[in-house]
C-alpha distance (Angstrom), angle and dihedral (degrees) to the residues before:
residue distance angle dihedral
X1 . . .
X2 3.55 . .
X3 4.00 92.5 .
X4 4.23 77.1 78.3
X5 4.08 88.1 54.6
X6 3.19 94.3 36.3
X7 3.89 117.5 45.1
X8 3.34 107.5 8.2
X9 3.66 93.7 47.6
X10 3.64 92.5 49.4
X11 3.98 84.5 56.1
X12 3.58 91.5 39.4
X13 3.35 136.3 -17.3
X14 3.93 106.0 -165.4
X15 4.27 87.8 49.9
X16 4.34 84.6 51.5
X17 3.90 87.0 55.6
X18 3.19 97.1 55.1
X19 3.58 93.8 45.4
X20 4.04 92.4 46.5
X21 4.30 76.9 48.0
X22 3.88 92.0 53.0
X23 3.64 89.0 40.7
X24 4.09 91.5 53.3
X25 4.03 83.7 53.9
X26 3.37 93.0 49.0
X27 3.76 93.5 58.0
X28 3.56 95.9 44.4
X29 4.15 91.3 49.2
X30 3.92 84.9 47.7
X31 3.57 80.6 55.3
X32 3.78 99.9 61.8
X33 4.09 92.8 49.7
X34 3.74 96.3 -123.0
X35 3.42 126.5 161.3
X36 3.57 120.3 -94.8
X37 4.29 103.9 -105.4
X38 3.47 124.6 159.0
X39 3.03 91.3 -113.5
X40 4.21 91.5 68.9
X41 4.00 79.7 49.0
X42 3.31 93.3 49.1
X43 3.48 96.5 50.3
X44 3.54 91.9 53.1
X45 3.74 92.7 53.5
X46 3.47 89.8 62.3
X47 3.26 94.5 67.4
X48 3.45 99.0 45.6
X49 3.55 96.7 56.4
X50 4.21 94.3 36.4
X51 3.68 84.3 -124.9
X52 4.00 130.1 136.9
X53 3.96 101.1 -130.0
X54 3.71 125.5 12.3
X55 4.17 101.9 -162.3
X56 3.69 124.0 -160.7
X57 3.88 96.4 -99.8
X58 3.35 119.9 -89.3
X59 3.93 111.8 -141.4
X60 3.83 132.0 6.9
X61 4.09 115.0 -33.6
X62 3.87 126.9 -144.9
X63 3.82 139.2 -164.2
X64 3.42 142.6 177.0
X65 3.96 92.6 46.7
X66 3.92 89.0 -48.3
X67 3.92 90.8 -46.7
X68 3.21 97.1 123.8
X69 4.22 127.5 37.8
X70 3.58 129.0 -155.9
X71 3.67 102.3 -158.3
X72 3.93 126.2 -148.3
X73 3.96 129.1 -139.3
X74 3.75 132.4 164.7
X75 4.35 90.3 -87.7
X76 3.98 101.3 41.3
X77 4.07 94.3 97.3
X78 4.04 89.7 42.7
X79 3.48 88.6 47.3
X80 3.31 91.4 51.0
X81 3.56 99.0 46.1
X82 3.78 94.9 54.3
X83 3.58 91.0 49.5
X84 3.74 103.4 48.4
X85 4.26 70.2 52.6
X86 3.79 90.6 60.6
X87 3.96 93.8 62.3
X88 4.05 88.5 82.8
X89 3.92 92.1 61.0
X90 3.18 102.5 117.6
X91 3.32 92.6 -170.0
X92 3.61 92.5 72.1
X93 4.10 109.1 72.8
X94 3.81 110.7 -100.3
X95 3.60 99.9 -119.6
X96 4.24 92.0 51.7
X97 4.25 77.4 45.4
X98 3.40 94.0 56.4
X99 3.94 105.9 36.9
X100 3.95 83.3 48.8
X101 3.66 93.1 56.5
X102 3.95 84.8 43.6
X103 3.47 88.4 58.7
X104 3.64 107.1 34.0
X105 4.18 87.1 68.3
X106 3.83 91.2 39.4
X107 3.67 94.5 55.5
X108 4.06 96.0 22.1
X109 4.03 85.1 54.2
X110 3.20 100.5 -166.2
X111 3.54 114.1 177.7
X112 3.63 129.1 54.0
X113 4.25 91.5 -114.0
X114 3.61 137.2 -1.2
X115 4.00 97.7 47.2
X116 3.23 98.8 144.0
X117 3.47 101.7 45.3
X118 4.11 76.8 51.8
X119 3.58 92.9 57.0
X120 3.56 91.3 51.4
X121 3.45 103.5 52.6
X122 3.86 89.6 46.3
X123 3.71 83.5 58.6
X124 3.56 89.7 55.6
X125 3.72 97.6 36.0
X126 4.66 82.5 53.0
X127 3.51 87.3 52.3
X128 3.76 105.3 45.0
X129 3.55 97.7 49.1
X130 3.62 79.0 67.5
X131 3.80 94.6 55.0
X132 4.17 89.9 -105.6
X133 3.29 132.6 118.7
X134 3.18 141.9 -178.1
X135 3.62 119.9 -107.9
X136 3.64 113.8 -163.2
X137 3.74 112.9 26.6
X138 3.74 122.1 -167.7
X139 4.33 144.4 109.5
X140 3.85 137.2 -78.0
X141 4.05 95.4 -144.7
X142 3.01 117.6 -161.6
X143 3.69 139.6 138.0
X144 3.97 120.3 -147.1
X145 3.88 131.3 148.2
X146 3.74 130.8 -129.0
X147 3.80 84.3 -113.8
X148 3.66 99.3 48.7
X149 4.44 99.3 111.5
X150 4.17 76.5 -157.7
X151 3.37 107.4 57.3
X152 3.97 99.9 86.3
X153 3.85 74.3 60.7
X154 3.44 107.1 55.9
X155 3.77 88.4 34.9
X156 3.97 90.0 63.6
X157 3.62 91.4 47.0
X158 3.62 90.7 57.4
X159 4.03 94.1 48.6
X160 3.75 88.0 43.3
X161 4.11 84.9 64.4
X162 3.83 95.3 43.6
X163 3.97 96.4 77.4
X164 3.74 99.3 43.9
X165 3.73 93.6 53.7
X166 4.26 88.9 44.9
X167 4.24 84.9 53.9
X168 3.84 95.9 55.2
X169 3.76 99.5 38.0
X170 4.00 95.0 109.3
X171 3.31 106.8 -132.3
X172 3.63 103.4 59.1
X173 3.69 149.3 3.1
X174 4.07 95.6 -125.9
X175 3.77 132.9 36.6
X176 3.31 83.2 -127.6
X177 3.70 117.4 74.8
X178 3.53 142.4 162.8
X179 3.67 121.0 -105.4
């Protein structure tokens, strides 16, 4: 994943260790076939942040320099945990499995920091337990507004490049692939 080596190490390189650490645990867990608890996540998160315990938050979360709130009530860590649950119905495709568990911690946020580096190794974790992984790892930045009338634009443009890069990487023909 050489987003990891890339990127993040540019940025810094002790915080893409422990993400390439998390991301060895993740494999191995996926490994074992267990369901997906938050507890695994948790776990995981850990690592990633080089801290001792990584608790489901405790009040109402924010992003984006408070843009955005992740709001608490009496169910959202139930919820969550029967959700992050779903991701081994197999009779659910994999890829709507694993973008749903993607997007169940993004928009659950569970943890005080480091959610989206949560969500992504959940993705991972979803798809590996399935013997896939992913073979090119990295983002789509960009930065539109809810107001901009251009953005479905410039969103399409961006999809539109996604495929062509995914048909010359040389190792395979999907950024998907069988392990």
């Amino acid at each position: 994943m050489s987003w990891f080596d890339g990127v993040v190490r540019r940025r810094d390189s002790e915080r893409a260790e422990r993400l390439l650490s998390a991301l060895a645990l993740v494999y191995a867990d996926a490994a074992q076939e267990p369901p997906l608890t938050f507890g695994l996540v948790a776990g995981w998160q850990r690592l990633v942040l080089g801290v001792s315990t990584a608790p489901f938050r405790d009040g109402d979360a924010y992003a984006k320099g408070g843009r955005e709130r992740y709001g608490l009530s009496p169910h959202t860590q139930t919820d969550f945990a029967r959700y992050l649950l779903e991701s081994a119905d197999r009779r659910v495709p994999l890829p709507a499995r694993a973008a749903r568990a993607y997007l169940d911690v993004s928009f659950f946020h569970p943890f005080a920091d480091g959610n989206a580096r949560a969500a992504l190794l959940t993705l991972a974790f979803v798809l590996r337990r399935e013997r896939v992984m992913l073979d090119q790892v990295g983002p789509l930045q960009t930065t539109r507004y809810a107001d901009d009338s251009r953005a479905w634009v410039h969103s399409a443009e961006q999809r539109r490049r996604v495929p062509p890069r995914t048909r010359r990487h040389p190792s395979s023909r999907s950024t998907l692939k069988k392990t």
